[in-house]
C-alpha positions in Angstrom: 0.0 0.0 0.0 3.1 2.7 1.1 4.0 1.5 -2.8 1.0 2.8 -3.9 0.8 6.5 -1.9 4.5 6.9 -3.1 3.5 6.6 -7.3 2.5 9.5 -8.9 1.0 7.1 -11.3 -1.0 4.7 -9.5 -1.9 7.8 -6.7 -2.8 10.1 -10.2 -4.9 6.6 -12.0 -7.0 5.9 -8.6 -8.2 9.6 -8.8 -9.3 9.5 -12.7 -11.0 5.6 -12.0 -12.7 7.7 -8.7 -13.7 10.6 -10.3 -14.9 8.7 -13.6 -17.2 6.7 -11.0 -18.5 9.7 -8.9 -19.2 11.6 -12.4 -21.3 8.5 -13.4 -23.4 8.5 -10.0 -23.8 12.1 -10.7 -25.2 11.4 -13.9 -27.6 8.5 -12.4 -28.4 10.5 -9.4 -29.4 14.0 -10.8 -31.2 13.5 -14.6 -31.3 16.7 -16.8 -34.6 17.0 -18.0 -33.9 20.4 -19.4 -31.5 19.7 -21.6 -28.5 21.3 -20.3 -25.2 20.1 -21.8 -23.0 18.8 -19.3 -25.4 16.4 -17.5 -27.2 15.7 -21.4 -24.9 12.6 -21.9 -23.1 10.3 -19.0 -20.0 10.6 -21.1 -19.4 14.3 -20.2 -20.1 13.7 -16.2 -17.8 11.1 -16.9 -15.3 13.1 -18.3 -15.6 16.0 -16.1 -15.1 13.5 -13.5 -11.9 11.8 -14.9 -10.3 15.1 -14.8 -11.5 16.6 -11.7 -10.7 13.3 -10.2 -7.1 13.3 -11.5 -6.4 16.7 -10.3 -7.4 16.8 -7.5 -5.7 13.8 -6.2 -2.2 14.9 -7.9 -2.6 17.9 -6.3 -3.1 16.0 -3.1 -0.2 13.6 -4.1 1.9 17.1 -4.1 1.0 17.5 -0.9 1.7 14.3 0.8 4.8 13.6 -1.8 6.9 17.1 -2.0 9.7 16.7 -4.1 12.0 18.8 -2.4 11.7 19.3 1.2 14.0 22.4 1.5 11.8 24.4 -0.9 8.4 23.4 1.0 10.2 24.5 4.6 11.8 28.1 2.8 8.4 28.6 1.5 6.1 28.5 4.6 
């Protein structure tokens, strides 16, 4: 598991597989029945939630994972 949290990759790829699950709930759970674009189609939820998903878990990644522990300490 430490494996896992220390990959950019496999951290970054459980965030798009998340967020390409919660953008498919939302679809399910809130229909458009006025035809607004984004929630028209479950492959834009989808999408919307691949990418959300991805960034915000590389952003958290950056967070847990700095890459230079000098720069973080100088900068707070």
């Amino acid at each position: 598991m430490k494996k896992i949290l220390h990959s950019e990759k496999y951290f970054t790829a459980i965030g798009y597989l998340l967020g390409g699950i919660l953008g498919y709930v939302y679809f399910i759970q809130f229909p458009c029945t006025t035809g607004c674009a984004l929630r028209s189609t479950p492959y834009a939820t989808i999408l919307l939630g691949l990418l959300l998903g991805g960034t915000v878990f590389q952003f958290i990644f950056e967070i847990i994972n700095p890459k230079n522990k000098k720069d973080v300490k100088n900068n707070h």
